[in-house]
C-alpha positions as a Markdown table, in Angstrom:
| # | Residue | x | y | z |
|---|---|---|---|---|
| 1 | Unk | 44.9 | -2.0 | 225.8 |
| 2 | Unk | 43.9 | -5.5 | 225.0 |
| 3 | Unk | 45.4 | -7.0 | 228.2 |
| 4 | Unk | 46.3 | -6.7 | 232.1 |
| 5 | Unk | 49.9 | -8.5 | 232.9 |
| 6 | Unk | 50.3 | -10.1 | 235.6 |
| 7 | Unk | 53.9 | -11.4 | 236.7 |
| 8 | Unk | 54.5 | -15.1 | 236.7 |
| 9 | Unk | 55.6 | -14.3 | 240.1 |
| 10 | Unk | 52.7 | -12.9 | 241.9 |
| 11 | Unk | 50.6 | -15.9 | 240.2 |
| 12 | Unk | 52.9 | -18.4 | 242.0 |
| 13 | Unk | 52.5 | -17.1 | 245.2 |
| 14 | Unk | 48.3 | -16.0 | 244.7 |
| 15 | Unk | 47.2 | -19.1 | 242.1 |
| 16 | Unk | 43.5 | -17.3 | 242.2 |
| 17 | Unk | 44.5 | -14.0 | 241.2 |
| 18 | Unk | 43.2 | -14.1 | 237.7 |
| 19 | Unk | 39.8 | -14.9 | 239.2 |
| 20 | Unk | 39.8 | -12.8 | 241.9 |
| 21 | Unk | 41.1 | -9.7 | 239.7 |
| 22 | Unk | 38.4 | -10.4 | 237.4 |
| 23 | Unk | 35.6 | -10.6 | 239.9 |
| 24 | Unk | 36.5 | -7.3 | 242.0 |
| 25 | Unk | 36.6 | -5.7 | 238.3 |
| 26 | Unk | 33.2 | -7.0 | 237.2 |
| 27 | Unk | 32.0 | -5.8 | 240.6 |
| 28 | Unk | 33.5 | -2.6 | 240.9 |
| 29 | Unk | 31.4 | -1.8 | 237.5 |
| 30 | Unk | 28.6 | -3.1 | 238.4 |
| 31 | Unk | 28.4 | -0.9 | 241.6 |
| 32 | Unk | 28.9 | 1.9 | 239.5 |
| 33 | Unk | 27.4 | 1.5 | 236.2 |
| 34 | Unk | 25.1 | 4.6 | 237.0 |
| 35 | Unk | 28.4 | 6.6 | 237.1 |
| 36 | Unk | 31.3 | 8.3 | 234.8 |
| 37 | Unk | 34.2 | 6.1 | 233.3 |
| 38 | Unk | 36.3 | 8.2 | 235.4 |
| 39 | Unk | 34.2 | 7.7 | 238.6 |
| 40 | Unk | 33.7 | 3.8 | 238.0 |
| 41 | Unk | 37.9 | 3.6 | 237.5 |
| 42 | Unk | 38.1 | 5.4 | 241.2 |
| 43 | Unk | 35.6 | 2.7 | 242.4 |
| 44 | Unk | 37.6 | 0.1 | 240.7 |
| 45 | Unk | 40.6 | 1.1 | 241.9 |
| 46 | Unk | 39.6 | 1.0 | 245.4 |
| 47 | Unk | 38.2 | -2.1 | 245.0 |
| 48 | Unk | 41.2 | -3.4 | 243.8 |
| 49 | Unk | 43.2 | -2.0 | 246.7 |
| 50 | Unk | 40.9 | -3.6 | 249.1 |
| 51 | Unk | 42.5 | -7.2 | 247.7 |
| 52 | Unk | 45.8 | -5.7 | 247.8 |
| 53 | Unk | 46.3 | -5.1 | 244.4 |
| 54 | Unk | 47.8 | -1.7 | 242.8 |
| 55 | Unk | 46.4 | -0.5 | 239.6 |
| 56 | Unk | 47.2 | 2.6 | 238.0 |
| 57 | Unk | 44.4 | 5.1 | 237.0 |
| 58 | Unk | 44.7 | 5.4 | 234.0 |
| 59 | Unk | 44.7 | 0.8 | 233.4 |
| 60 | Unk | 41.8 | 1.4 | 235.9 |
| 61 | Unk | 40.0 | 3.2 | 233.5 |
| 62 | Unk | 41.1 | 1.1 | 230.4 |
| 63 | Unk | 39.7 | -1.6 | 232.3 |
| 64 | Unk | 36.2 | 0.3 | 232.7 |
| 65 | Unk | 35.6 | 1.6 | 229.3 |
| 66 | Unk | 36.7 | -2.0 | 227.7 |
| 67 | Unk | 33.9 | -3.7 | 230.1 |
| 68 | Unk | 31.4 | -1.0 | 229.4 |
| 69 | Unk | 32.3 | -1.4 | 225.6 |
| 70 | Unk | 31.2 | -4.9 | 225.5 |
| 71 | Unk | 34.7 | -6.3 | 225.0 |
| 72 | Unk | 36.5 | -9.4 | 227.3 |
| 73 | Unk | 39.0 | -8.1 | 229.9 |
| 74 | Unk | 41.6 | -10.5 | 230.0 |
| 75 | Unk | 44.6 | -10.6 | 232.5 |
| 76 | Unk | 47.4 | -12.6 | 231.1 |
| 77 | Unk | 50.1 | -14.6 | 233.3 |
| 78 | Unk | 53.6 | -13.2 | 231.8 |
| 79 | Unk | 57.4 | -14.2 | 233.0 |
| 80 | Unk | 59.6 | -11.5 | 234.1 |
| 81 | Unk | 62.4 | -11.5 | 231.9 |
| 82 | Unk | 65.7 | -12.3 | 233.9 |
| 83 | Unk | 69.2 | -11.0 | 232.4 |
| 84 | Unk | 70.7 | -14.6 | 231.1 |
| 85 | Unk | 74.7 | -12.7 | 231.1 |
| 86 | Unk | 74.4 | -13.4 | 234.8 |
């Protein structure tokens, strides 16, 4: 996984998101560096839910092991795709 989506929706109403996002992640490793991937992710995770953001565990530990690898983490803004037939 090269990149974290986040709706072009959610980044209307929360402009800071990105940052924010990318700040709890960074921290949330941080705090844990002395632990698992598995056991950072659960940190992460909970980290994230504290901002009132829902993450699955498994993009959780993506996220992890892509930090810990030495490689960017990157959320991207994307449009939802709307049916144009309407």
């Amino acid at each position: 996984m090269t990149e974290f989506r986040i709706t072009h929706e959610i980044h209307e109403v929360h402009p800071d998101i990105r940052e924010k996002l990318t700040a709890t992640t960074i921290e949330a490793i941080n705090e844990s560096s002395a632990r698992s991937a598995e056991d950072a992710a659960l940190v992460l995770r909970h980290k994230l839910g504290e901002i009132g953001v829902g993450m699955s565990e498994a993009a959780c530990l993506a996220a992890v092991e892509r930090i810990r690898s030495g490689k960017q983490l990157r959320f991207e803004i994307e449009r939802e795709t709307v049916d144009e037939t309407e």
